[in-house]
C-alpha positions as a printed NumPy array, in Angstrom:
array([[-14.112,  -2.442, -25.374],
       [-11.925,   0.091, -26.092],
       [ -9.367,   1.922, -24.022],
       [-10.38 ,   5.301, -24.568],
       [-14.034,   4.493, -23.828],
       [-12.874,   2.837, -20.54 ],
       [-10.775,   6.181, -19.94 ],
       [-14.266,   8.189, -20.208],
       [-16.105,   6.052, -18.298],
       [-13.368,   6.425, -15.803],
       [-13.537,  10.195, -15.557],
       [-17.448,  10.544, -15.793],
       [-17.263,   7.803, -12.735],
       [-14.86 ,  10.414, -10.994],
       [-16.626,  13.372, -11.703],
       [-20.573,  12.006, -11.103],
       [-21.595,  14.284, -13.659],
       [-21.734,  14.044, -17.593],
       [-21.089,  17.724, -18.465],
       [-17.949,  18.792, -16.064],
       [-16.118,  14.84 , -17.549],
       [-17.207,  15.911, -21.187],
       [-14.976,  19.468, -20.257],
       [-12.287,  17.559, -18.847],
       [-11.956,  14.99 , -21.495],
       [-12.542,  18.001, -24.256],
       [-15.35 ,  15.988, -25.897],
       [-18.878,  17.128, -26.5  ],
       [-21.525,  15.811, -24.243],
       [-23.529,  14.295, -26.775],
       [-20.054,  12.248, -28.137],
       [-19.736,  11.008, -24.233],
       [-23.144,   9.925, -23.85 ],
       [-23.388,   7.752, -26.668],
       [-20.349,   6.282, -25.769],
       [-21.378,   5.174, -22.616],
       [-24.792,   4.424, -24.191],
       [-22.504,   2.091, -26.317],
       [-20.785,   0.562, -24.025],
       [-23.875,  -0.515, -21.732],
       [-25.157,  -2.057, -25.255],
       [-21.671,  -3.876, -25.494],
       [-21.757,  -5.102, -21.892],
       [-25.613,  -5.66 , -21.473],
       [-26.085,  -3.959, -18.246],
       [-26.802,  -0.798, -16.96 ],
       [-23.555,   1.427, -15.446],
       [-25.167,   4.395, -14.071],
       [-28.342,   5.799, -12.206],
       [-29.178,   9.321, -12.687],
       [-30.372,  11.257,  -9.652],
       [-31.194,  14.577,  -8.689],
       [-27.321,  15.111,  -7.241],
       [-25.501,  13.738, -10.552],
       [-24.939,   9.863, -11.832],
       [-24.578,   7.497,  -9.432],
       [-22.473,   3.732, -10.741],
       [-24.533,   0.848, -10.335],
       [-23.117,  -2.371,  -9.015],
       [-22.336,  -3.498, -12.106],
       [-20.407,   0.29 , -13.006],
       [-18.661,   0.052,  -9.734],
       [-17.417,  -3.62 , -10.646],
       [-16.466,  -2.024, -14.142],
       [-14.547,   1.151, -12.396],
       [-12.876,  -1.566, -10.494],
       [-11.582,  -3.747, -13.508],
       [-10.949,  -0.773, -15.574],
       [ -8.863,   1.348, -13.045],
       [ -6.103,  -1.854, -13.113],
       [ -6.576,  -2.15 , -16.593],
       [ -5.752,   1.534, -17.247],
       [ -2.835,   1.527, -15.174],
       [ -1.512,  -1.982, -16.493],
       [ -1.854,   0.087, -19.962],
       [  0.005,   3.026, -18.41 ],
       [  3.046,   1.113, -16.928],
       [  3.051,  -0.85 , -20.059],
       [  3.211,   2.193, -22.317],
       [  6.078,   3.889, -19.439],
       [  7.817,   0.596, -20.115],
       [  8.366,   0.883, -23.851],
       [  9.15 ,   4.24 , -23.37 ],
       [ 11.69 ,   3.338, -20.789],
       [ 13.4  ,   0.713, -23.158],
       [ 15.909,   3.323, -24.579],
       [ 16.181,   5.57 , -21.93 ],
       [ 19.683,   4.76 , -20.373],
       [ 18.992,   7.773, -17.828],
       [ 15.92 ,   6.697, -16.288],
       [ 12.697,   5.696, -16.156],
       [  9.69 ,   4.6  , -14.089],
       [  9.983,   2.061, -11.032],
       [  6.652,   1.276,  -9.055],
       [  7.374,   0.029,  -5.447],
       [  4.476,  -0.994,  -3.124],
       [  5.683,  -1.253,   0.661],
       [  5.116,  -2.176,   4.241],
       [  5.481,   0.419,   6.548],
       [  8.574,   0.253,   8.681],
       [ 11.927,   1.943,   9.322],
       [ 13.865,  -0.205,   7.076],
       [ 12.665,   1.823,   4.037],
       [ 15.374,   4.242,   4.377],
       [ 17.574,   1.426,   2.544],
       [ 15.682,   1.844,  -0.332],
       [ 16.092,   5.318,  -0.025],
       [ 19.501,   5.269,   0.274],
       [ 20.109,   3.151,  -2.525],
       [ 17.001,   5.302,  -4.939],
       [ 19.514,   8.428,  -3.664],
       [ 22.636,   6.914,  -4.741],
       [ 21.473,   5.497,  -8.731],
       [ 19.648,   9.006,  -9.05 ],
       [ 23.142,  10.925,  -8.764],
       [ 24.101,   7.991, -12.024],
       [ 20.539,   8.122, -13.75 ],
       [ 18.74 ,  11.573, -12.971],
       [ 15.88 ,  10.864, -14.76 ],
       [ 15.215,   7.824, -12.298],
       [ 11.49 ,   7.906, -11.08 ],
       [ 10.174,   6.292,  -8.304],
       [  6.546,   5.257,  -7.213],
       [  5.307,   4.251,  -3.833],
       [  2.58 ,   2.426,  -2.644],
       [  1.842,   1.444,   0.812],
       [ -0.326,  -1.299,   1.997],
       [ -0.333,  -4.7  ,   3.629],
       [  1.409,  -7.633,   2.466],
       [ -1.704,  -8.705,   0.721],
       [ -2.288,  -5.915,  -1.105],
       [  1.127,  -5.237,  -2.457],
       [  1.749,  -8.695,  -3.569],
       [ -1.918,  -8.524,  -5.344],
       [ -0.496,  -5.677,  -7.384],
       [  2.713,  -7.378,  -7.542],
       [  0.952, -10.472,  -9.386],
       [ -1.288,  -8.366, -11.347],
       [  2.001,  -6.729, -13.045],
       [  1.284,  -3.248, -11.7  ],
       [  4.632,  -3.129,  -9.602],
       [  8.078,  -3.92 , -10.244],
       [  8.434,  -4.914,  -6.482],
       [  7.58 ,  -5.387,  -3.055],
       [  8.725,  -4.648,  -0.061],
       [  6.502,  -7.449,   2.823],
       [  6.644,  -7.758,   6.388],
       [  5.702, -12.067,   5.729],
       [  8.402, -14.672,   4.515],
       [  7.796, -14.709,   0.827],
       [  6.399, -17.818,  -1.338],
       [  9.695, -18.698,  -2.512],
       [  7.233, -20.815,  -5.59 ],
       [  6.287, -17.118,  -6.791],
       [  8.904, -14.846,  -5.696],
       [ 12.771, -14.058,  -5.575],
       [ 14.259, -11.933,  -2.491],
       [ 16.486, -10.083,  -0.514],
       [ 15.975,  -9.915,   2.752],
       [ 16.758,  -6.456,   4.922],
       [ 19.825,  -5.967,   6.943],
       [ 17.708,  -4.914,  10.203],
       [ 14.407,  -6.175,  11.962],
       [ 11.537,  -4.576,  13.126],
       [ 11.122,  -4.275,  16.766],
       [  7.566,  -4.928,  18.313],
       [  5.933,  -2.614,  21.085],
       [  2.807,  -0.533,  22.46 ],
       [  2.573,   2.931,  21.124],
       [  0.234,   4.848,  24.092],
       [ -0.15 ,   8.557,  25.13 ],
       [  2.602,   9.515,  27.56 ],
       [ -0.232,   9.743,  30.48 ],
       [ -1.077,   6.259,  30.14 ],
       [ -0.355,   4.393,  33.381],
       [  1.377,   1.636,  30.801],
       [  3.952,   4.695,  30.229],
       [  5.76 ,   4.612,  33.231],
       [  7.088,   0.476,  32.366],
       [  9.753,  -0.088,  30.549],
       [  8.657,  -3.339,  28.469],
       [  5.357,  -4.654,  28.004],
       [  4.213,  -8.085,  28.909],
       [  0.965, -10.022,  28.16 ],
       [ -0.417,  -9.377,  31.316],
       [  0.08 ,  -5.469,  31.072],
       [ -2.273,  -5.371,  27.858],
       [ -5.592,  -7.62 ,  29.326],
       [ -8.653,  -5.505,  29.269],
       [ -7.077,  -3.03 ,  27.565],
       [ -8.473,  -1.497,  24.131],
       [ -5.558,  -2.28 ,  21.637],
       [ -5.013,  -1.613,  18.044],
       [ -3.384,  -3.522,  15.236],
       [ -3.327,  -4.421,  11.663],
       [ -5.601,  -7.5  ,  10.786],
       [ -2.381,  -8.978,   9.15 ],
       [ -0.562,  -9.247,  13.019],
       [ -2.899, -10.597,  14.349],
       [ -2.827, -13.347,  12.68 ],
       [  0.958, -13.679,  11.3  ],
       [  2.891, -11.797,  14.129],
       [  0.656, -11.444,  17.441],
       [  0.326, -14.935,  18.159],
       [  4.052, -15.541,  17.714],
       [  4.281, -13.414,  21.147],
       [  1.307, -14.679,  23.224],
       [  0.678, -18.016,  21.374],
       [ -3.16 , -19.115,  22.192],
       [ -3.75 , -16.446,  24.851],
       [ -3.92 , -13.838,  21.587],
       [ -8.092, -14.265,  22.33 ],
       [ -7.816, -13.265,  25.196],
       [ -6.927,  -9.904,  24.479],
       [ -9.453,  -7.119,  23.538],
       [ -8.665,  -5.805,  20.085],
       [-10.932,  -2.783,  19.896],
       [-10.102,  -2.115,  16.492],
       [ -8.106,  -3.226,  13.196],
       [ -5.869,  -0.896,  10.901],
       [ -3.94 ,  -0.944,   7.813],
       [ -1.92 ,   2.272,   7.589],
       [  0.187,   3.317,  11.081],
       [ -0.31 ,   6.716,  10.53 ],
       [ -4.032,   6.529,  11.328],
       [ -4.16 ,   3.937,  13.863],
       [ -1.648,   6.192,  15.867],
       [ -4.803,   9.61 ,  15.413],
       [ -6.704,   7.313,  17.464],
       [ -4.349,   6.337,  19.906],
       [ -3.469,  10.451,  20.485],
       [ -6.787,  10.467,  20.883],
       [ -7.278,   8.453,  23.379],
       [ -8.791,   5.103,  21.714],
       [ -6.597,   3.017,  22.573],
       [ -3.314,   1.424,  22.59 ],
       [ -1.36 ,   0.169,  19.399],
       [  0.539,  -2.992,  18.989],
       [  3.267,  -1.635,  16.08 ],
       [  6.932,  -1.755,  14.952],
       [  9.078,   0.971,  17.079],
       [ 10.395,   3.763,  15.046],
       [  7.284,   4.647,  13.157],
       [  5.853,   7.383,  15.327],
       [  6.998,  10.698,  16.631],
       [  7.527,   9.906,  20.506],
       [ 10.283,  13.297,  20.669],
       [  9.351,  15.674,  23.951],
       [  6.923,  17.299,  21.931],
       [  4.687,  14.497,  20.804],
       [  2.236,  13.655,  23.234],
       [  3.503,   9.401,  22.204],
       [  5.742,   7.329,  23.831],
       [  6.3  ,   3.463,  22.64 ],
       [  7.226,   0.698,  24.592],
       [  8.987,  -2.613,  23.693],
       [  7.3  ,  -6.268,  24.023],
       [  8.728,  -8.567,  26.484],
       [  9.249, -11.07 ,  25.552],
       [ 10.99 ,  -9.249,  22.293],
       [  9.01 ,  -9.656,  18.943],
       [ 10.513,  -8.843,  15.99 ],
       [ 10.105,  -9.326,  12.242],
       [ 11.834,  -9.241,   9.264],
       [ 11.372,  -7.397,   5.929],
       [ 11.759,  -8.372,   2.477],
       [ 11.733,  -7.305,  -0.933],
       [ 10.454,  -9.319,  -3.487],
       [  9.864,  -9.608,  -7.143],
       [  8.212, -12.289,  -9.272],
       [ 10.199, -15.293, -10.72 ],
       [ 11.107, -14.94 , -14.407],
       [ 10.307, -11.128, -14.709],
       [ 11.291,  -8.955, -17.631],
       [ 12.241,  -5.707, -16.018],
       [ 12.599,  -2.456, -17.41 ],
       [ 16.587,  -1.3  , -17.934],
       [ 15.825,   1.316, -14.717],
       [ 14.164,  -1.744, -13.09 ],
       [ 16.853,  -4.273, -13.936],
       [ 19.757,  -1.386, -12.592],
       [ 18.042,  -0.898,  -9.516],
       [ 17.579,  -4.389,  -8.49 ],
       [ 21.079,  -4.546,  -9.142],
       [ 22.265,  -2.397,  -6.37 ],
       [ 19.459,  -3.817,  -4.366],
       [ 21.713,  -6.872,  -4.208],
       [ 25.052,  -5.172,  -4.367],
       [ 24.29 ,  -2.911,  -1.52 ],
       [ 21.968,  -5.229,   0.577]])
């Protein structure tokens, strides 16, 4: 299985249509079909329906998009790599992240090495703790930056100066708006929102046992959409402070926990890595500055 034949199957995947990958790839059609004829031969199963509307992946393509998608990327950071090796000015750094205030010290510290090494590069990925550390593992990232105490078997750290503060993000004619800090009782019946991750690793820190008894209407994994349906009257969100616009113009406001909840942020990087030179620098002012 080659790389390039994975590369077309990726694009004739994207595009759902032989002829418009063929002109993006600047092959003939005929050269593109029989290398995905190949390939089925190779694999012994079928990777594509054709229908009226295009070509449609089977479940077998789908689970081959899947698998070649990390492959192609491992191939790309490992190629950005080894051209990174004698680059002292820069170079490629992929960072997946939890969202949360606390980013700007990565920011800060990106800012400062980019004034030193201007062709510096940086990549971000957000997701849960799950997800990042699953690219993390798979070699796709040079590190993570979790909302969970790390598996110190697996991973070094540094841990962020701050901590994230826990609260209800509501519209600002919610009768919840007028407290000042939320407690359990505020939030029964109520239609809240979280991530999947908090309610099982932070939630229950807060309410212990009594977390069934609140009504979690629905389950996020990115703020920025959880807090749409919130402005949109869906519900209420259980989320670190600082994340959404509550100015006088926002129709938001966010109120703390009581009792407080807060968590702490890490970022972490596999034991024994071999890190680019870029890498290598800027985990080096990770720990200088942090």
């Amino acid at each position: 299985m080659e790389i390039r034949v994975l590369r077309y199957f990726i694009q004739i995947a994207r595009e759902g249509n032989m002829s418009r990958a063929a002109e993006v790839l600047h092959v003939s059609q005929p050269t593109l079909s029989k290398q995905m004829t190949d390939l089925e031969s190779e694999l012994g199963k079928k990777l594509f329906i054709r229908t009226s509307s295009g070509l449609n992946l089977t479940d077998e393509g789908m689970l081959l998009r899947k698998r070649a998608e990390d492959i192609l990327e491992m191939v790309d950071k490992t190629t950005d790599e080894f051209n990174s090796l004698d680059n002292i000015t820069g170079g490629d750094v992929q960072i997946g992240c939890a969202e949360s205030y606390q980013i700007k010290y990565l920011a800060q510290v990106i800012q400062k090495l980019k004034k030193e090494y201007p062709d510096l590069r940086y990549h971000l990925s957000s997701g849960n703790t799950e997800h990042v550390t699953e690219r993390l593992n798979k070699g796709l990232l040079d590190f993570a930056v979790i909302v969970q105490p790390p598996d110190l078997s697996k991973y070094n750290y540094i841990v962020l100066p701050e901590t994230d503060k826990w609260g209800v993000l509501m519209r600002k004619d919610s009768p919840l708006a007028s407290k000042e800090k939320i407690v359990f009782d505020d939030l029964k019946g109520l239609p809240l929102i979280c991530s999947g991750q908090s309610l099982i690793e932070d939630i229950p820190r807060w309410c212990g046992e009594r977390v069934d008894q609140l009504n979690i209407s629905g389950t996020i994994n990115l703020f920025y959409n959880g807090s749409v349906f919130v402005q949109e009257g869906l519900g209420y969100m259980l989320t670190f402070n600082h994340l959404a616009n509550t100015s006088n113009d926002s129709e938001l406001c966010f109120r703390p926990l009581e009792p407080t909840l807060e968590t702490k942020m890490y970022i972490i990087w596999k034991k024994y890595q071999i890190f680019t030179p870029i890498a290598q620098i800027l985990l080096d002012e990770f720990k200088n500055t942090l």
